[in-house]
C-alpha positions as CSV (number, residue, x, y, z in Angstrom):
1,X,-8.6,0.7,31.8
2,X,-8.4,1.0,28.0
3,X,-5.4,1.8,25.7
4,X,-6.5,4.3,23.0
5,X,-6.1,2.6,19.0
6,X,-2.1,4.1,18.2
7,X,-1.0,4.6,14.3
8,X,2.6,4.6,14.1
9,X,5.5,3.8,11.2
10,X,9.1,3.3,10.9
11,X,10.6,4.3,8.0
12,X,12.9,1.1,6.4
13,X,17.0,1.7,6.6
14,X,19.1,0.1,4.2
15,X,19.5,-2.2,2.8
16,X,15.8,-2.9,3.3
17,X,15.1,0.4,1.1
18,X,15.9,-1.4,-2.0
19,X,12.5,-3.3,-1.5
20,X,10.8,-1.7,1.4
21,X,9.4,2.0,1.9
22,X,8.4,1.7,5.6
23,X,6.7,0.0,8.4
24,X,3.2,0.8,9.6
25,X,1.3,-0.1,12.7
26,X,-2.3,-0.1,13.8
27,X,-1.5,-0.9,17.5
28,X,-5.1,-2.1,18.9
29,X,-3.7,-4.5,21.5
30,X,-4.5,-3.0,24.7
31,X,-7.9,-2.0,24.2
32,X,-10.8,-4.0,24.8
33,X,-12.9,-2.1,22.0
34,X,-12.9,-2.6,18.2
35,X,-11.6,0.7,16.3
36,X,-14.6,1.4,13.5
37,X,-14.7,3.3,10.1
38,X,-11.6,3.6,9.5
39,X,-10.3,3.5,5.9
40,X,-7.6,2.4,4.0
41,X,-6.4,4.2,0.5
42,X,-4.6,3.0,-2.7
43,X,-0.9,4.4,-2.7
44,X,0.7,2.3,-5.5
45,X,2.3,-0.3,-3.0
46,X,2.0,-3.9,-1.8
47,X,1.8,-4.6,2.1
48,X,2.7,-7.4,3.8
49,X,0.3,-7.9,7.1
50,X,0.9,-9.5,10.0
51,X,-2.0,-10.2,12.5
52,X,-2.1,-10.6,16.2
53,X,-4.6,-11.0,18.4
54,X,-8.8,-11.2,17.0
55,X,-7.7,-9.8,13.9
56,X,-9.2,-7.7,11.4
57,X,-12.6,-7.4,9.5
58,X,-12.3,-5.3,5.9
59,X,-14.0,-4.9,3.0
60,X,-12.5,-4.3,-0.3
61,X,-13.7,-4.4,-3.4
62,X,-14.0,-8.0,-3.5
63,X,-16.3,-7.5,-0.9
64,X,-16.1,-8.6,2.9
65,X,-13.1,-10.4,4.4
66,X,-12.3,-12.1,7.6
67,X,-8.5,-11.7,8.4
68,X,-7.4,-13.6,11.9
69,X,-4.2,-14.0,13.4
70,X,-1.8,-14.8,10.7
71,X,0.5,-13.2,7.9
72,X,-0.5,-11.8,4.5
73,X,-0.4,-10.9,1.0
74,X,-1.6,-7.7,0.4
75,X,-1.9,-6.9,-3.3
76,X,-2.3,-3.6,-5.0
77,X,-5.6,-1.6,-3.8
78,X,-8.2,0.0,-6.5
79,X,-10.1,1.7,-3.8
80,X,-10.6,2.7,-0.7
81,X,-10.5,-0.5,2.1
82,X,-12.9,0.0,4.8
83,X,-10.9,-1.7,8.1
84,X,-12.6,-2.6,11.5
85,X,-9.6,-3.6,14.2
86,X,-11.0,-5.8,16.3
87,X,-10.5,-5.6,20.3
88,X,-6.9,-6.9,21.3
89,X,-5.5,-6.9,18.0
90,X,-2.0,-5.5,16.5
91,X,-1.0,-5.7,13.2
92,X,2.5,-4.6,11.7
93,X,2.3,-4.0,7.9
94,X,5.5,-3.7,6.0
95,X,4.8,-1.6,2.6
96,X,6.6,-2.5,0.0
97,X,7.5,-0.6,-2.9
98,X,5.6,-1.0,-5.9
99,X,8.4,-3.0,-8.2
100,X,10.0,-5.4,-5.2
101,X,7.9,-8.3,-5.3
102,X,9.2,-8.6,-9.3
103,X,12.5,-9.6,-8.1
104,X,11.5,-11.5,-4.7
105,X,9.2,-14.0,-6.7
106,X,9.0,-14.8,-9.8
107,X,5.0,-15.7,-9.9
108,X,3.0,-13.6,-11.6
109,X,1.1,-10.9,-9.9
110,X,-1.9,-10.6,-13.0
111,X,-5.6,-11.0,-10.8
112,X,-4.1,-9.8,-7.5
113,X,-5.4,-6.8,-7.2
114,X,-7.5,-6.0,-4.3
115,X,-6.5,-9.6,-3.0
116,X,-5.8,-10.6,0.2
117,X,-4.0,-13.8,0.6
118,X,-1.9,-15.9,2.9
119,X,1.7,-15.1,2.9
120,X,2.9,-18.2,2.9
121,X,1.3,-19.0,-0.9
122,X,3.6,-16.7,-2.5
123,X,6.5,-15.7,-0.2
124,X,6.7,-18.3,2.3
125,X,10.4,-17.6,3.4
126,X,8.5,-14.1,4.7
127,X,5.5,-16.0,6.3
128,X,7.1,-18.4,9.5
129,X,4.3,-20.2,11.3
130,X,5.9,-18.7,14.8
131,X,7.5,-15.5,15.7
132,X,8.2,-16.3,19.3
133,X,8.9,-12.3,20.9
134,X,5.7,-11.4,18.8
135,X,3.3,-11.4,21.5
136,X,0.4,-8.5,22.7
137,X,2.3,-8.1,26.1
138,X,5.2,-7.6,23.9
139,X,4.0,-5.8,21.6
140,X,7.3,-3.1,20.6
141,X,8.8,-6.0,20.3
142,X,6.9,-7.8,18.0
143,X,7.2,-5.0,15.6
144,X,11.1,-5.4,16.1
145,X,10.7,-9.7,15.3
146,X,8.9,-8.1,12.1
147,X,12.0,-5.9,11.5
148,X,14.5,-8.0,11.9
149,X,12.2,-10.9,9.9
150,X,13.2,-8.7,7.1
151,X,16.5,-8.0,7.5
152,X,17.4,-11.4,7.4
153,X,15.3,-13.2,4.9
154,X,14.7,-10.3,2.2
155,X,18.1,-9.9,1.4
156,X,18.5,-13.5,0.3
157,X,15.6,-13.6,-2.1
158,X,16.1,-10.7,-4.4
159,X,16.5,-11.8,-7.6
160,X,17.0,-8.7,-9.7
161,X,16.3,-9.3,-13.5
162,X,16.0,-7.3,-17.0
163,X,12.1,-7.1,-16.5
164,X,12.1,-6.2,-12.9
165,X,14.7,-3.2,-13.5
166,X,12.2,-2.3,-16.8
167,X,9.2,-2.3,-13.7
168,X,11.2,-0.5,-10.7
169,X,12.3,2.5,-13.7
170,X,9.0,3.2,-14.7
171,X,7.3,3.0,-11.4
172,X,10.3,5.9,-10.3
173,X,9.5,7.5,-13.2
174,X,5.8,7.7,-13.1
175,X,6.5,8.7,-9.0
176,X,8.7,11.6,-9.9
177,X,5.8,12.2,-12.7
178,X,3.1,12.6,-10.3
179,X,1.7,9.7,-12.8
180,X,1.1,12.8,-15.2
181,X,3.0,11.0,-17.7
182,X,1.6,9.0,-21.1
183,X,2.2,5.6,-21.8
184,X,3.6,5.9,-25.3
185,X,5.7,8.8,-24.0
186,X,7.0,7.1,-20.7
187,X,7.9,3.4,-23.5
188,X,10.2,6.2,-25.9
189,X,11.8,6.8,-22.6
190,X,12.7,3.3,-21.7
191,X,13.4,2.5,-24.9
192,X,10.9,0.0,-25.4
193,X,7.2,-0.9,-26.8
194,X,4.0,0.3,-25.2
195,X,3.2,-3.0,-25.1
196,X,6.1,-4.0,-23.0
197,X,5.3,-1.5,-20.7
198,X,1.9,-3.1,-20.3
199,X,3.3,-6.6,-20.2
200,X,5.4,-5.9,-17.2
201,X,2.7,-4.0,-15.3
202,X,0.6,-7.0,-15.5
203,X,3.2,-9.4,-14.2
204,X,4.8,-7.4,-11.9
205,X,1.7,-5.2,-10.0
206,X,-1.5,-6.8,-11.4
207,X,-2.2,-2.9,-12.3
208,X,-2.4,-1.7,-15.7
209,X,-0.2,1.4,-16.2
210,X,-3.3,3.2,-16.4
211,X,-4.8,1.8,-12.9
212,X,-1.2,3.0,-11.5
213,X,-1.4,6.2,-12.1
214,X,-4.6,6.9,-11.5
215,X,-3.9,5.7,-8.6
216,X,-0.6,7.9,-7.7
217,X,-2.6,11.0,-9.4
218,X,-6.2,10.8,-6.9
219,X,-3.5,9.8,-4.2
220,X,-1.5,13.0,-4.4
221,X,-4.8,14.7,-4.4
222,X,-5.6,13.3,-1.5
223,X,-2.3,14.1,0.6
224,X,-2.7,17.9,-0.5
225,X,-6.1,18.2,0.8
226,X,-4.4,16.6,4.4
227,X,-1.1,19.2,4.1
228,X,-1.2,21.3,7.1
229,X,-2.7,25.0,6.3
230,X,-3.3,23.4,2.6
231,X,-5.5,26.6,1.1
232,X,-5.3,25.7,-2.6
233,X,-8.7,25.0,-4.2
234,X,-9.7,21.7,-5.1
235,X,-9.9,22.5,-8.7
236,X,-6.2,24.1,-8.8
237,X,-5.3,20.7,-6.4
238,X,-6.7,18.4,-9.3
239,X,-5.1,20.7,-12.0
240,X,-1.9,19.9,-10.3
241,X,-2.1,16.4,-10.9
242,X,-3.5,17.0,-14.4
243,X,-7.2,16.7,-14.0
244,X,-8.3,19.0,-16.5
245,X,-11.6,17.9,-16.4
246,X,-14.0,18.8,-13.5
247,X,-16.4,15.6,-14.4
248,X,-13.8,13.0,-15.3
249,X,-11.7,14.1,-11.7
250,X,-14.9,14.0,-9.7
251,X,-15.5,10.7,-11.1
252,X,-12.0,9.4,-10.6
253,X,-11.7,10.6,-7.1
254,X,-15.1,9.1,-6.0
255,X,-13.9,5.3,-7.7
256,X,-10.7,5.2,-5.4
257,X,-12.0,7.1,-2.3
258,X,-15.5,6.3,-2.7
259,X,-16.3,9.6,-1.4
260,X,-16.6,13.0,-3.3
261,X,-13.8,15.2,-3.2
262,X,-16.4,17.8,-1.5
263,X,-17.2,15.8,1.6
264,X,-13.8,14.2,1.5
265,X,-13.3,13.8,5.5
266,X,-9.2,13.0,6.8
267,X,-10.4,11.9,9.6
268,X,-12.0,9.4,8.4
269,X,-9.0,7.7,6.7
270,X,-5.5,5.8,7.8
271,X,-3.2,8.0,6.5
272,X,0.8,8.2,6.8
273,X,2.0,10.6,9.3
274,X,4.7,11.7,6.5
275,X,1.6,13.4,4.6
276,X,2.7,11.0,1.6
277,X,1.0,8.1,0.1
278,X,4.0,6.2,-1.3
């Protein structure tokens, strides 16, 4: 008898909250059948995925990608990730927020957007080749191995430096912002150049400032439209996150979700239980 596909999450306790948001699983590991169309969205934050079992098939805007049993790299999303779960499979994804991997690592993050890459090239302290209680017949327990993973080789590796404290203030910023905020206008607030702004952004995400908060802006579009007895209308929803333009929304919304905000379907998507995308 088949186990029906489970979404869950764990939100991270400290002292993991200085460079993790949560835990999220897409439990597939008792059920013989693959779990189709499903979709993953941009929410301004790096994952780190680890892979049991037959493993995943996505497609990204890098096109199609194979991803067995193994730990990843997950960098910053553009658009909407369409995921097949393949029979068997579990996969624990610790989502990281948007400005830790400038103090775990001090490689450059510039061309890894939309990537997907082994762990082990760019954290490898993060990406053991065995995690012995991670096993499908164990699977609670895996997730735990993932936890405590964390706990004990995160705290060593944070490095925290001018830049990265320039990156984690104007990522909080642009958050509490909605990513309604200017460039120019967000630098006079750090006390710094535009261009520094920009500089760091490269490095640190491999997003533009602009790609960022387009991203948080379409995202918090998104978690409106999948509130609970949400009866704004779409235009007031888009307002909100300051899309004054009907044309340049519709087409901003339809580049990240690859869907119109009309036909716009949650079920269709992965989304946080929270009802928040970062």
């Amino acid at each position: 008898m088949s186990t029906a596909f489970a979404y869950r999450e764990q939100y991270a306790s400290p002292p993991l909250t200085d460079w993790i948001r949560k835990f999220w699983v897409l439990d597939n590991g008792r059920n013989p059948a693959p779990v189709l169309n499903k979709n993953v969205l941009p929410n301004s934050c790096f994952n780190l995925a680890y892979v049991t079992g037959e493993g995943l098939l996505i497609h990204n805007r890098r096109g199609p990608l194979a991803m067995p049993a193994a730990s990843y790299f997950c960098g910053q999303a553009r658009g909407s990730v369409d995921v097949v779960i393949q029979p068997h499979t579990h996969v624990t994804m610790v989502q990281l927020h948007p400005w830790a991997l400038a103090v775990l690592t001090s490689h450059s993050l510039a061309g890894t957007a939309d990537a997907i890459e082994p762990l082990a090239d760019l954290l490898p302290e993060l990406a053991p080749l065995h995690l012995p209680s991670y096993t499908l017949p164990e699977v609670p327990r895996g997730e735990e191995a993932v936890v405590r993973l964390m706990e004990t080789k995160l705290p060593s590796l944070a490095q925290p430096t001018a830049p990265a404290s320039l990156l984690h203030r104007a990522c909080q910023r642009l958050q509490q912002a909605k990513g309604c905020l200017g460039i120019a206008e967000l630098a006079q607030e750090l006390a710094c150049s535009t261009r520094a702004v920009e500089k760091h952004f490269k490095h640190g995400l491999g997003l533009t400032p602009k790609e960022f908060t387009t991203v948080l802006r379409v995202r918090g579009v998104v978690d409106t439209l999948q509130a609970p007895g949400q009866r704004q209308p779409l235009a007031q929803v888009a307002l909100e996150y300051g899309f004054y333009d009907q044309a340049h929304f519709i087409h901003a919304f339809r580049r990240l979700v690859r869907q119109s905000p009309s036909k716009f379907n949650v079920a269709d998507y992965l989304l946080p239980v929270t009802g928040t995308g970062y």
